[in-house]
C-alpha positions in Angstrom: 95.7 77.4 101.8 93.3 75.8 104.6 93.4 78.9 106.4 92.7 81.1 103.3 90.1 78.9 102.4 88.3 79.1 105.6 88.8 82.8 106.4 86.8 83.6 102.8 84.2 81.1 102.9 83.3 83.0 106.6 83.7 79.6 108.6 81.1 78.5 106.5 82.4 74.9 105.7 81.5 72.8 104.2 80.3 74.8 100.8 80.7 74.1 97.8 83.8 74.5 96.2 82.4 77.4 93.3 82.2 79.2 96.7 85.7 79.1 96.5 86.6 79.5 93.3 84.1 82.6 93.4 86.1 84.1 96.5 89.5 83.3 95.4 88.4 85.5 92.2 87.0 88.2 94.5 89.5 88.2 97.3 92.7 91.0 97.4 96.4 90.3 98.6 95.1 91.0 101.9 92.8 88.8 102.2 94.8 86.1 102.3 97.5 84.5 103.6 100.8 82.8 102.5 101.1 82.3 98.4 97.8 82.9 98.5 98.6 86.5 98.3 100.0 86.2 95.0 97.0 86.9 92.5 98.2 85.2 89.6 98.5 81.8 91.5 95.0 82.6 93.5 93.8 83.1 89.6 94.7 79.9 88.8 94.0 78.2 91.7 90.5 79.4 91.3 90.4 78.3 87.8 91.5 74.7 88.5 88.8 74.4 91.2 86.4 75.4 88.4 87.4 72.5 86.5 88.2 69.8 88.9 86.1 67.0 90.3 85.9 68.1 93.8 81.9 69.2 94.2 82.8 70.3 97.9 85.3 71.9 100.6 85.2 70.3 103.6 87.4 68.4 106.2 86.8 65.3 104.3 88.1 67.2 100.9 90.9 69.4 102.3 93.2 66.7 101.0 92.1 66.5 97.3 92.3 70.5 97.6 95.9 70.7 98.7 96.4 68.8 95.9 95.0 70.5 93.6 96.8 73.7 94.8 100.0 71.6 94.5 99.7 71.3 90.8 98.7 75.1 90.1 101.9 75.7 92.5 104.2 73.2 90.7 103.1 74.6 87.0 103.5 78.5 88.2 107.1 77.3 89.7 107.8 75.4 86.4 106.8 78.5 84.3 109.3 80.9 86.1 112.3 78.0 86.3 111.6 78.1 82.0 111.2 82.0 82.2 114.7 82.0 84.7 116.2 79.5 82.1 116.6 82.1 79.7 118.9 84.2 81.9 120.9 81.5 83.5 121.9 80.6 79.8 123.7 84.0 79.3 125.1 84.0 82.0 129.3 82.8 82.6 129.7 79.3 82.8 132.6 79.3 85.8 133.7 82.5 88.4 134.1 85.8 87.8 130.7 86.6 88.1 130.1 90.6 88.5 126.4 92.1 88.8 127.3 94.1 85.5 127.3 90.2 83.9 124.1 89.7 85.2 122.6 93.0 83.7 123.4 92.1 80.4 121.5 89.3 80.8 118.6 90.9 81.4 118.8 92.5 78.3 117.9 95.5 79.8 114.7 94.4 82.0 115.4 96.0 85.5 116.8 93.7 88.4 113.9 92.6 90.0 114.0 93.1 94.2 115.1 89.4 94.4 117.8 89.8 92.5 119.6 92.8 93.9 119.2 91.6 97.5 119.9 87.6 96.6 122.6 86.5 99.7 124.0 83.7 97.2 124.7 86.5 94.1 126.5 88.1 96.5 128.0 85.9 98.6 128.9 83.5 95.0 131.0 87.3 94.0 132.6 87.5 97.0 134.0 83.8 97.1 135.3 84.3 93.4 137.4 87.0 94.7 139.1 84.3 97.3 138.6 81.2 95.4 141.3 79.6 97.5 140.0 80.3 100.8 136.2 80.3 100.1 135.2 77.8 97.2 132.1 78.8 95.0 128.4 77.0 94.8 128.6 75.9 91.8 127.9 77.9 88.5 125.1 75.9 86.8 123.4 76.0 90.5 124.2 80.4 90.9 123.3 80.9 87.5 119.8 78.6 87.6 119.1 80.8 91.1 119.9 84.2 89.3 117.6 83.2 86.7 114.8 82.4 89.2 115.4 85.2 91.1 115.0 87.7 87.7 111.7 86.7 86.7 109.0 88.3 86.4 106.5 87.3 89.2 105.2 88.8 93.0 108.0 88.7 95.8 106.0 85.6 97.1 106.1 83.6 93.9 109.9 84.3 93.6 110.9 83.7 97.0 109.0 80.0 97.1 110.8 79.3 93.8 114.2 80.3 95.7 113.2 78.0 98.1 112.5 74.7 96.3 115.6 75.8 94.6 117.4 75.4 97.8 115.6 71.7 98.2 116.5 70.8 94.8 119.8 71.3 94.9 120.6 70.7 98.9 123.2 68.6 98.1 125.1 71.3 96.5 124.0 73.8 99.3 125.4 71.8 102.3 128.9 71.2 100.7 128.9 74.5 100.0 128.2 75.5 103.4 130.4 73.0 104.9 133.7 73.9 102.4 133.5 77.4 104.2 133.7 75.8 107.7 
């Protein structure tokens, strides 16, 4: 976000934040980096600047900004975990799983990218095949990650979400992990 920030106000820092907000609006996928490249999120990102507080970017307000960024992130991730919740709840409760399963799911909205190349989908069929030998994650966790990984949103979006996924449920993660030791 700093870096973003910096590279489209030109170095020109401090400025005042609807200098921001007016680049974020302007700027492409490529000029940006990190989630930043995601245009919905750099949307609204811009839009919260618009109505926040902070009068100015600057060393002294990077802080407050990261904040602010924060919530637009944690709302965008909370939209696609309600979104993901939708699929998850059609989907098996407890193994077999099978990538048909998940289709119908869908209800006929194409697997997203995420979804056919998720590593747990897969590796979650796989152990269900050799239950004995290779115990499962957990259903509620597979089926909450399938969900998140169908939505509807940019590769970047999706794959963060994956990621505090993986944090919010590390618990389950590890044993996993370690059960196939």
């Amino acid at each position: 976000v700093l870096s973003t920030t910096v590279q489209l106000l030109q170095g020109k820092v401090p400025s005042p934040t609807a200098s921001l907000s007016s680049a974020l609006k302007q700027a492409s996928s490529d000029d940006c980096l990190g989630l930043l490249v995601d245009s919905n999120l750099r949307s609204e990102f811009a839009k919260e600047l618009d109505s926040s507080s902070l009068k100015e970017i600057s060393a002294v307000s990077s802080k407050q900004l990261i904040e602010i960024f924060g919530q637009v992130l944690n709302k965008q991730l909370d939209a696609l975990k309600k979104q993901g919740s939708k699929v998850a709840a059609k989907l098996p409760k407890s193994s077999p799983l099978s990538f048909d399963k998940v289709l119908a799911a869908l209800n006929g909205q194409e697997p997203s990218q995420a979804l056919r190349t998720d590593w747990v989908l897969w590796h979650y069929m796989g152990c269900s095949h050799f239950a004995k030998e290779m115990p499962c994650l957990p259903a509620d966790v597979v089926n909450a990650r399938i969900g998140l990984a169908s939505c509807n949103a940019s590769d970047t979006l999706i794959e963060c979400a994956l990621k505090a996924h993986i944090l919010e449920h590390l618990d389950a993660y590890q044993a996993w992990e370690a059960s196939m030791a």
